[in-house]
C-alpha distance (Angstrom), angle and dihedral (degrees) to the residues before:
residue distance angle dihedral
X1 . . .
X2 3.48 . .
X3 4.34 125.7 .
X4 3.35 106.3 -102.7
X5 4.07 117.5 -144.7
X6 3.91 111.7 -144.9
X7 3.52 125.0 -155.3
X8 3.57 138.5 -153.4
X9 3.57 137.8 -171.7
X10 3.62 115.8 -153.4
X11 3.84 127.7 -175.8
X12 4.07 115.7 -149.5
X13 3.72 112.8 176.2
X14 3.50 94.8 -36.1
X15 3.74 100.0 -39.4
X16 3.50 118.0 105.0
X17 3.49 121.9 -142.5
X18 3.85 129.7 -158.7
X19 3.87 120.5 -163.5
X20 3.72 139.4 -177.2
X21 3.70 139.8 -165.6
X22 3.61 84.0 -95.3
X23 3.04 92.7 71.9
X24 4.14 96.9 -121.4
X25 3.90 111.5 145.6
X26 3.93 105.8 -148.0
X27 3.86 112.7 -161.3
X28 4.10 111.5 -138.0
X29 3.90 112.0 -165.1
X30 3.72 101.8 -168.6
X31 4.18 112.9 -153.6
X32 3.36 116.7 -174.9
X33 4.22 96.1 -62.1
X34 3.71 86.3 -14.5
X35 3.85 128.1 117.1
X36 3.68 118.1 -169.0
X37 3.94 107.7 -173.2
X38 4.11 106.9 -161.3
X39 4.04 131.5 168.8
X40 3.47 134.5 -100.3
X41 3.66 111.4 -133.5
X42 3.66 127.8 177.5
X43 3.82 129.8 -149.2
X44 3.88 127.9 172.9
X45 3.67 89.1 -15.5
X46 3.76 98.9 -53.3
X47 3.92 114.6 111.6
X48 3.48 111.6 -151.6
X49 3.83 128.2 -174.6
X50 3.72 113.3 -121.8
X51 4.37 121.5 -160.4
X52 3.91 110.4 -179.2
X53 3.65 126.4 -164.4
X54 3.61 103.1 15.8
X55 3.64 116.7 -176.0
X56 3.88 125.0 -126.7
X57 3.53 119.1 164.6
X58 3.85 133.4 18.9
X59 4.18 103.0 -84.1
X60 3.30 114.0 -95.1
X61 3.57 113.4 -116.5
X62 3.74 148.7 125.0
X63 3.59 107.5 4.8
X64 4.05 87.5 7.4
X65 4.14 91.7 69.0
X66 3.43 109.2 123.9
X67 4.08 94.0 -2.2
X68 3.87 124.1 127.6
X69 4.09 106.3 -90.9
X70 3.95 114.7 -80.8
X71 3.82 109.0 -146.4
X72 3.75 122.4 -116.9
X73 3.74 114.7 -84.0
X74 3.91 94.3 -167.5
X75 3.75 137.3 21.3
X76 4.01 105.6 -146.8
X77 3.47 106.0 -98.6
X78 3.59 87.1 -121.5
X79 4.57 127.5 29.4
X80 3.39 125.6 -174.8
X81 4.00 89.1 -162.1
X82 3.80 89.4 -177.5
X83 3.74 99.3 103.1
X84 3.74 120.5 69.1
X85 3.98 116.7 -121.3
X86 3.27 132.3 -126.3
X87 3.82 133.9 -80.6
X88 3.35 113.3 -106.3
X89 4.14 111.6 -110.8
X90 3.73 121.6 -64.4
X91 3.72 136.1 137.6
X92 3.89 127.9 -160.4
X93 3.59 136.0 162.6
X94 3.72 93.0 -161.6
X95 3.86 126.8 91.2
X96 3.47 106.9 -133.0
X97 4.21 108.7 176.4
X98 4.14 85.4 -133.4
X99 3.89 89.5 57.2
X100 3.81 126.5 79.9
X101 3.81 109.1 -168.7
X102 3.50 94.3 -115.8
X103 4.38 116.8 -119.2
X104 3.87 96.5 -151.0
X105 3.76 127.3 21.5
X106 3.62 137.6 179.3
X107 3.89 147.0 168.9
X108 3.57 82.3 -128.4
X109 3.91 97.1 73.7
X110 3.38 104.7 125.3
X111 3.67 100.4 128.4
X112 3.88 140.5 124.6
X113 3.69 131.3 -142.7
X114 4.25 123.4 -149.1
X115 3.45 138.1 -158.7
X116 3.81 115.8 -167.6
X117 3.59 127.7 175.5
X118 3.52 106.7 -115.7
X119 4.10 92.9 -122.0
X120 4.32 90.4 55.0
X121 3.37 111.9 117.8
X122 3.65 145.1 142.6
X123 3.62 89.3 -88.1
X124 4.05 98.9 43.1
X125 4.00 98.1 25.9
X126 3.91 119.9 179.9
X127 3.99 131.4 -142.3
X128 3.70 111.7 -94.1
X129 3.74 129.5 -126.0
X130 3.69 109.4 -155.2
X131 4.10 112.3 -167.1
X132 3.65 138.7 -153.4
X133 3.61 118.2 -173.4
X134 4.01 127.8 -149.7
X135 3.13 135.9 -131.1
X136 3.67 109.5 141.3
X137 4.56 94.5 -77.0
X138 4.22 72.7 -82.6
X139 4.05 102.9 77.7
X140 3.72 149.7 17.8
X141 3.73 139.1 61.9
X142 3.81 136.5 -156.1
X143 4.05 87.1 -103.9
X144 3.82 88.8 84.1
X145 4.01 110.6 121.9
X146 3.66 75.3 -135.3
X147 3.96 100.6 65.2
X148 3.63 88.0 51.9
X149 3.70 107.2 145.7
X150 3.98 95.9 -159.3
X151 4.01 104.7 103.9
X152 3.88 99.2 27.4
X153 3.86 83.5 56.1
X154 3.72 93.3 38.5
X155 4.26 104.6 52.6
X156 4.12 87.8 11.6
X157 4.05 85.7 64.3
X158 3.57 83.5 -152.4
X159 4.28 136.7 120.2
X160 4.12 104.7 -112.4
X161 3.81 119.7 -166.6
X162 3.76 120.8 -171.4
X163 3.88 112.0 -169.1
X164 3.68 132.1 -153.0
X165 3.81 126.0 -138.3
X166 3.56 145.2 176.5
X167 3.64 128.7 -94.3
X168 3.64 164.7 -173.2
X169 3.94 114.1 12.3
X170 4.74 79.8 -8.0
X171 3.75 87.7 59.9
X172 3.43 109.4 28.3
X173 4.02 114.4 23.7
X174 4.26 107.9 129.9
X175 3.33 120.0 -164.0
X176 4.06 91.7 -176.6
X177 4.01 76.9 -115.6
X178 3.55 151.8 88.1
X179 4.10 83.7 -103.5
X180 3.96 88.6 74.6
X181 3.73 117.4 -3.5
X182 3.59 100.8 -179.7
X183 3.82 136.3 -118.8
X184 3.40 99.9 68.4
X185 4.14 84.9 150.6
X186 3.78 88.8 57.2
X187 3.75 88.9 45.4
X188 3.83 87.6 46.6
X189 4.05 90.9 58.8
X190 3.16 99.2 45.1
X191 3.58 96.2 49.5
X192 3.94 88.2 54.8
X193 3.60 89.0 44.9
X194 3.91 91.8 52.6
X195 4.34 87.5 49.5
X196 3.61 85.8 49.5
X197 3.80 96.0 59.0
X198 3.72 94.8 42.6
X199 3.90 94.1 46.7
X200 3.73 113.4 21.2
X201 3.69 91.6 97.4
X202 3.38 93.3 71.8
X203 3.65 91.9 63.4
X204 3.65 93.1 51.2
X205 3.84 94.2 -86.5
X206 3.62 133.8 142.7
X207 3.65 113.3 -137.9
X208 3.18 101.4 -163.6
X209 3.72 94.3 58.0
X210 3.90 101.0 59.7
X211 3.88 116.9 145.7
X212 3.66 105.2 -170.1
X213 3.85 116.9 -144.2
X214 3.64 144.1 -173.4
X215 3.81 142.0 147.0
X216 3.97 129.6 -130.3
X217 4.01 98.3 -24.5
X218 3.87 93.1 14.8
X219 4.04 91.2 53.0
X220 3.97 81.4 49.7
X221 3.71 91.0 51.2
X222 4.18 85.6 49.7
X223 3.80 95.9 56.0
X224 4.07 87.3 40.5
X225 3.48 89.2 63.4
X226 3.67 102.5 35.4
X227 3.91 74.9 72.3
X228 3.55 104.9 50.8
X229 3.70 130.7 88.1
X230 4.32 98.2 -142.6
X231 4.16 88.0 65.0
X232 3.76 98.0 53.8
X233 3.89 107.6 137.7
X234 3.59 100.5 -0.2
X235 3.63 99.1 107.7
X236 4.12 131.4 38.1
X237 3.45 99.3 -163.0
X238 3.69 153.3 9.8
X239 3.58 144.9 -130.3
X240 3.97 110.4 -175.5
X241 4.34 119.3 -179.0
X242 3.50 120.3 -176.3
X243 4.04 101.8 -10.6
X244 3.68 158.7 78.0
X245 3.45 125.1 156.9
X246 3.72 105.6 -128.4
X247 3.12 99.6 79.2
X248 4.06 112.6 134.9
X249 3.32 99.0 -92.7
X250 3.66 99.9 59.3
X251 4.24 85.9 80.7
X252 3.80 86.1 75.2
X253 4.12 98.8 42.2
X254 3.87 93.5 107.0
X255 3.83 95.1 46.8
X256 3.82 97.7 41.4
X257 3.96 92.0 40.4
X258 3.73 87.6 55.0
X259 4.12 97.2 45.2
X260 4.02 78.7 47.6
X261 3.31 96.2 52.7
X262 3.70 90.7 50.5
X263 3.76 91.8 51.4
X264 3.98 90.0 60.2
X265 3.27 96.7 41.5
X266 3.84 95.8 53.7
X267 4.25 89.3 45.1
X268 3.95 82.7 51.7
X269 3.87 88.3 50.8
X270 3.67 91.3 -122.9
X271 3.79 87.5 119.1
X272 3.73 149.0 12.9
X273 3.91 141.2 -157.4
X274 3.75 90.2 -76.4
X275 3.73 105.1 26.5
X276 3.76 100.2 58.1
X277 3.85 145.2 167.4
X278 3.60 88.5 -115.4
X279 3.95 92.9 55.9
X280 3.55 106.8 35.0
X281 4.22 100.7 18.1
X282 3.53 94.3 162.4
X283 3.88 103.8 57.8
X284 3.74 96.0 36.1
X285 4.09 93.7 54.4
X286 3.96 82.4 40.0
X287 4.20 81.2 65.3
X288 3.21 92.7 39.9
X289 3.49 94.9 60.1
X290 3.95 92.7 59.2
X291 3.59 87.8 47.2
X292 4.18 107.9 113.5
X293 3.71 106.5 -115.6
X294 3.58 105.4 -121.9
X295 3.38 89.7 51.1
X296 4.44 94.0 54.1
X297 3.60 82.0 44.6
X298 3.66 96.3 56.2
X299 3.87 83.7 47.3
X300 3.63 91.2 58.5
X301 3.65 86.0 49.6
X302 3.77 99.6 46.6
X303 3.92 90.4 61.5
X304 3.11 107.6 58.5
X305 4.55 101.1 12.8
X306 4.02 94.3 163.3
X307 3.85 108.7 65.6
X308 3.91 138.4 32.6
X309 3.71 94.7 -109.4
X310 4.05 147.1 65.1
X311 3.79 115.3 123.5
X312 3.83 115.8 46.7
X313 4.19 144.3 -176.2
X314 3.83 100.9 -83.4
X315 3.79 130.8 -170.9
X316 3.70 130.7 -114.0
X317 3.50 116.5 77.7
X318 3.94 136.0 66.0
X319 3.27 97.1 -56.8
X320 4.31 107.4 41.8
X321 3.95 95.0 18.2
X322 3.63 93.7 172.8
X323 3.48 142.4 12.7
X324 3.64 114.6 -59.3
X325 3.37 95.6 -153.2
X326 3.97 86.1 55.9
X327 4.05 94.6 41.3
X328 3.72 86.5 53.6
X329 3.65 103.9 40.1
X330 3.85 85.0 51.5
X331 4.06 94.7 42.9
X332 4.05 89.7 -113.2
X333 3.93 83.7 142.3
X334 3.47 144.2 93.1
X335 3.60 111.5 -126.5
X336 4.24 130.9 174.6
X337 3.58 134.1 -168.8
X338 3.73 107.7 -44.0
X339 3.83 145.4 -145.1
X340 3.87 111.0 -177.9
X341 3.21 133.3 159.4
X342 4.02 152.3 125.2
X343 3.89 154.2 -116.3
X344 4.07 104.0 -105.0
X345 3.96 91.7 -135.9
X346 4.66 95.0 46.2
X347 3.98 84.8 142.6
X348 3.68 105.3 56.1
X349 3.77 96.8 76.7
X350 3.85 102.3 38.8
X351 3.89 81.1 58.4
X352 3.83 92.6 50.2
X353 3.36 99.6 42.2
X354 3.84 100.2 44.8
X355 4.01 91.2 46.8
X356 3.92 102.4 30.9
X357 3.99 91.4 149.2
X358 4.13 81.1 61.4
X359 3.82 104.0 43.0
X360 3.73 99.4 6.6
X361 3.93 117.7 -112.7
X362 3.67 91.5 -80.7
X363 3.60 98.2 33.0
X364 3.58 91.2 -101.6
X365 4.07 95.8 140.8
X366 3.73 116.6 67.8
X367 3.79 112.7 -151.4
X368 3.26 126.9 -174.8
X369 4.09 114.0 -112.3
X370 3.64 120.0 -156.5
X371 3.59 122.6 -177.6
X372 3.41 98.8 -96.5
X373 3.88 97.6 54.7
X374 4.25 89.4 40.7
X375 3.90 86.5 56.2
X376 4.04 89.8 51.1
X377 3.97 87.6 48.4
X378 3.38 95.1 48.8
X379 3.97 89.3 55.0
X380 3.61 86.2 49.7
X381 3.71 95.5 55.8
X382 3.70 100.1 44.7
X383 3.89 104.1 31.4
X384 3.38 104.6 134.3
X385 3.75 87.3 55.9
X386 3.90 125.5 100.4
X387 3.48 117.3 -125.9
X388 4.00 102.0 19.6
X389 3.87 89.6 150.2
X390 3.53 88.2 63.7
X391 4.26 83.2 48.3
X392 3.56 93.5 48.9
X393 3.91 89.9 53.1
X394 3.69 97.9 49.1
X395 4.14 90.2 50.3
X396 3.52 95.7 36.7
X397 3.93 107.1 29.9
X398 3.73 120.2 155.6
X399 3.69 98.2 -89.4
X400 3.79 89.8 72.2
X401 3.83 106.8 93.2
X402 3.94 109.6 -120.1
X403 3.75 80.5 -125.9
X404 3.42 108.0 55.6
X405 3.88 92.4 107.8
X406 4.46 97.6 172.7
X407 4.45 83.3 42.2
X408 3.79 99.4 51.0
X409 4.40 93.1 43.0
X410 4.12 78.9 52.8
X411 3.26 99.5 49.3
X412 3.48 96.5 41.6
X413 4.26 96.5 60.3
X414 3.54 86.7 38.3
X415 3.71 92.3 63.9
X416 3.92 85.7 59.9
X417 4.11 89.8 42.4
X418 3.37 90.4 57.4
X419 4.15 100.3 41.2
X420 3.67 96.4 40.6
X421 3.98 109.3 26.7
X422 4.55 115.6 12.4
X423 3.45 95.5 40.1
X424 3.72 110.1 36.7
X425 3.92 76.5 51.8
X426 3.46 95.1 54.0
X427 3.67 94.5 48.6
X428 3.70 95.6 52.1
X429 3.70 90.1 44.9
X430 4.10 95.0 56.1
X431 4.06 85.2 46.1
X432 3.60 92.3 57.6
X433 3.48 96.3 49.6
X434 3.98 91.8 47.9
X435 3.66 89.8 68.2
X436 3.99 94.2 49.0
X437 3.84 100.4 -93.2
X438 3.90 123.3 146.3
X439 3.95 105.2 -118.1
X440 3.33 122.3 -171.7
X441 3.82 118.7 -170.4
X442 3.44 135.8 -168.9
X443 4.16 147.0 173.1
X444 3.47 122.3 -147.4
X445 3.48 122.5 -136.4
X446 3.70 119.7 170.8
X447 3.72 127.4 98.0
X448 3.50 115.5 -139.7
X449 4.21 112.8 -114.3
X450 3.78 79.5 -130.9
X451 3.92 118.3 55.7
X452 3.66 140.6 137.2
X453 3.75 90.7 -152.1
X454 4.26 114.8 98.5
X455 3.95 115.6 -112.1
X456 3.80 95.7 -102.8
X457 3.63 91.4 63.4
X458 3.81 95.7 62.1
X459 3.53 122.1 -176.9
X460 4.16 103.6 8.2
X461 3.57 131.3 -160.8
X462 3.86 116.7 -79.1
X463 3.94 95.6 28.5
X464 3.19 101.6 126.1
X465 3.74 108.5 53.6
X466 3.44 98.9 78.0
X467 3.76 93.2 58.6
X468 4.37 86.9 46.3
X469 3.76 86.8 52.3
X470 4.36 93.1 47.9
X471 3.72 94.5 -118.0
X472 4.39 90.5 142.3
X473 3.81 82.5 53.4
X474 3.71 93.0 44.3
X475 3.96 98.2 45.1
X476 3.94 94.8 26.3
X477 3.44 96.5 167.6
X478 3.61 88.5 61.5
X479 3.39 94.5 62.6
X480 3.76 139.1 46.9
X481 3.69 131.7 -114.7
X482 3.57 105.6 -96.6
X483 4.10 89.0 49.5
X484 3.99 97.5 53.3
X485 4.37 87.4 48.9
X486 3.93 81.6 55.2
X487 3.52 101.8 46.3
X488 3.66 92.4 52.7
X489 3.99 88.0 50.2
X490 3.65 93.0 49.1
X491 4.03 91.7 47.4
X492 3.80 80.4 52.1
X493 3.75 96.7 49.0
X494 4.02 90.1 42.0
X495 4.06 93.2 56.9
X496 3.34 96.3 31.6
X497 3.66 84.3 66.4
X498 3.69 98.1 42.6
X499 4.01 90.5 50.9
X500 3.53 93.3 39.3
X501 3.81 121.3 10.0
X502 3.47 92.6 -123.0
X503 4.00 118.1 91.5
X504 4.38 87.4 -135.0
X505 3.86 92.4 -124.5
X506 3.82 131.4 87.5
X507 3.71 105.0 -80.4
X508 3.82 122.4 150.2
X509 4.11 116.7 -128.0
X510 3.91 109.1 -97.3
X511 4.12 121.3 -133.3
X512 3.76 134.4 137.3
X513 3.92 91.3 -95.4
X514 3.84 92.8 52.8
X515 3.65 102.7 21.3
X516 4.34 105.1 -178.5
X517 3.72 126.8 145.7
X518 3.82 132.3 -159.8
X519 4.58 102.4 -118.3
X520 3.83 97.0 -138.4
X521 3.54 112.7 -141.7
X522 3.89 140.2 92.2
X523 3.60 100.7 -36.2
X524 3.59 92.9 37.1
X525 4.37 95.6 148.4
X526 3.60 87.0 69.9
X527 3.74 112.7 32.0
X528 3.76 118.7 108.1
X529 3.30 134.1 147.9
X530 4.08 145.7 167.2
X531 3.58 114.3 -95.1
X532 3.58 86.1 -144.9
X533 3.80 88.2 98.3
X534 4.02 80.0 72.8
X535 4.07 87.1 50.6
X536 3.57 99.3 102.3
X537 4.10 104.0 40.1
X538 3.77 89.3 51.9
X539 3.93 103.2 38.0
X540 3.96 76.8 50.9
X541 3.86 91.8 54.6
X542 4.07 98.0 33.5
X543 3.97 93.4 88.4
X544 3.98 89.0 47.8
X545 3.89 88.7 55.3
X546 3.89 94.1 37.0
X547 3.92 92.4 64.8
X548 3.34 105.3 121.3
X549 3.25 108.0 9.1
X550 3.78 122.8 119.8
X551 3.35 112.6 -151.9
């Protein structure tokens, strides 16, 4: 006689629960005629409910390349969200540690992945953590091991959401025309963020408590569309790492997107020098539609092979009208309770990974830097800003010693640190406390025990996600002691603040009259500091970022 498996459908506060004999909980979110079937997973105790692969918007092919994000007409009547789904298209040839080469990718990527604690319900609904990865608008995808949602939902006791969106030449191609108007990423996380609101509840989410996230091109996406008027009470609070879009470079996004876009579109062969995107726009994206998309995406690749960006969000349509820098600057913006904050080393990578025949990708070569060659980097790094003479000289001023090899490499990435990461940070931060916003900011300061990144380039960019996300206490043997205690106080500090808006340790309010930050690292509880140490880089950089801007 053969084993019989029985099983049950129960219904708790709206969630309906199937269960077999073998003992395998299987969490049914009903929507409308939708069934979404998740996971239960358990860690340290804590059973959480996971749903993988989500859909939220209608995929974005064929005619939809390149077109701001259509939202989905239909859930499938019935999901199997146990499978994760795939990375939206990308191609590199470079190993960059925040990059996992991904196994299955698709135009059609327009998916979300949830974590629910398995007691969230309509009844006993959690604060949601909504998250935008980085990656430069070029890479990444919510399949990364590290984006896994598990143990911040788990000891956080909140609902996280990581959402996928499109990019590179899929996200961000501009065609100065209706053909291909740009931000199609932006589009993208708004879109999710719009599904979230509307459905989140179902999952055992409260809407109106949505803190939305991201680090490096997600905390760009975060001050994008604290700027625009189509995200205007979708979101309560923010949580920004490594990124604000105003830095200086975002004055030239329109222009260099469309010279970009006319790069990939002649390696494509949708264009040449005299038949161009910018003259004939709607036959040469018309091509590049029909172009296969590993092959557009090794376009986007080809033109620019040694860093993690080329095309970028821009400004001047429906969703960025204006500047952001200038919306900001002038308090045009909607901002919430903030945390904000940044590695202390942001630099060190952008130089190694834009001039790996230098310093090796890794940093693995150690040339020596005199003056003369630090000054030429420097120009490098910050071309398309006015004024980099006057850059150069501040960094590199005559009481550095030509010699100084180890002094002159730091100062050089911490000219771009300071431009692109601390003080566009800073900036943002003061702006949101103006208009009567808790901001919490912070630095962080420890290098993991486990990095790919050389010793002289300290604490890189993107180190501290994988401690907000729990990896030390998910791969513990990975990690040492002291790293899996601050993981768990981070995760703490991180929900904390998306529950409550305050990060549950000591940690004095940030603003330009009182400027003090909270140094992240083991001994966190009792680290802070005046972010006057940061006076004199950013008052030097506050008339480059006030160009402009009529106050």
């Amino acid at each position: 006689m053969g084993v019989k498996i029985f099983k049950f459908l129960l219904i708790y506060e709206g969630i309906v629960l199937a269960f077999s004999n073998s003992l395998n909980w299987e969490p049914v979110v009903k929507i409308g005629e939708s069934q979404i079937i998740g996971q239960s997973i358990t860690f340290q105790d804590s059973e959480v409910y996971q749903y993988l692969g989500v859909p939220y918007a209608e995929p974005p092919i064929g005619e939809l390349r390149f077109m701001p994000t259509v939202p989905i007409r239909q859930q499938p009547k019935k999901l199997n969200a146990v499978k994760q789904p795939p990375a939206c298209i990308q191609y590199t040839e470079n190993p960059f540690p925040w990059y996992e080469n991904p196994p299955v990718m698709s135009e059609d990527c327009l998916y979300l992945n949830i974590w629910a604690p398995s007691d969230a319900c309509p009844k006993n609904k959690k604060a949601v953590m909504y998250w935008m990865y980085g990656g430069g608008f070029r890479y990444g995808s919510i399949r990364s091991k590290l984006y896994n949602g598990t143990v911040l939902a788990a000891l956080g006791d909140i609902v996280v959401v990581t959402v996928n969106y499109r990019m590179g030449p899929f996200g961000f191609l501009f065609s100065s025309s209706e053909d291909a108007p740009g931000n199609a990423g932006l589009w993208d996380v708004l879109e999710g963020l719009k599904w979230v609101n509307k459905n989140i509840g179902f999952f055992g989410g409260d809407s109106s408590r949505i803190t939305i996230s991201g680090e490096s091109a997600g905390a760009m996406f975060i001050s994008l569309l604290s700027t625009s008027p189509l995200a205007k009470g979708l979101y309560s609070k923010q949580i920004m790492e490594s990124g604000v879009a105003i830095f200086l470079q975002i004055d030239s996004t329109r222009q260099q997107n469309l010279n970009n876009s006319q790069k990939i579109a002649k390696i494509a062969k949708c264009a040449n020098d005299t038949y161009t995107i910018q003259s004939n726009p709607g036959p040469v994206v018309e091509c590049l539609k029909r172009v296969d998309p590993m092959v557009l995406s090794k376009a986007d690749f080809l033109a620019l092979p040694d860093s993690t960006v080329l095309l970028l969000p821009q400004y001047g349509d429906t969703i960025v009208p204006i500047n952001p820098r200038i919306a900001i600057f002038q308090g045009n913006f909607e901002c919430t309770d903030t945390l904000i904050g940044t590695t202390r080393d942001e630099g060190s990578c952008t130089l190694t990974t834009q001039n790996p025949k230098i310093f090796g990708f890794f940093g693995e070569k150690n040339p020596k830097i005199n003056k003369t060659f630090g000054a030429d980097l420097i120009r490098d790094l910050l071309k398309e800003v006015p004024g980099v003479e006057s850059i150069v000289q501040h960094y590199l001023s005559d009481y550095v010693s030509k010699d100084v090899y180890n002094f002159i490499r730091h100062q050089v990435y911490t000219s771009f640190t300071d431009e692109f990461f601390l003080c566009p940070s800073v900036y943002y931060a003061e702006k949101c406390a103006e208009k009567g916003n808790e901001v919490y900011f912070f630095k962080w300061r420890h290098r993991p025990s486990v990095t790919p990144w050389s010793s002289w380039m300290g604490v890189a960019h993107f180190t501290e996600v994988q401690f907000v996300f729990g990896q030390p206490l998910l791969n513990s043997s990975s990690y040492e002691a002291e790293e899996i205690l601050l993981s768990l106080q981070i995760l703490k500090i991180w929900s904390s603040f998306v529950k409550t808006g305050n990060p549950r340790i000591p940690w004095p309010l940030y603003s330009k009259e009182s400027p003090s930050f909270k140094y992240l690292g083991p001994g966190t509880r009792t680290e802070t500091k005046d972010h006057r140490i940061c006076k004199s880089e950013c008052e030097f950089f506050r008339p480059f970022f006030y160009t402009q801007v009529i106050l």
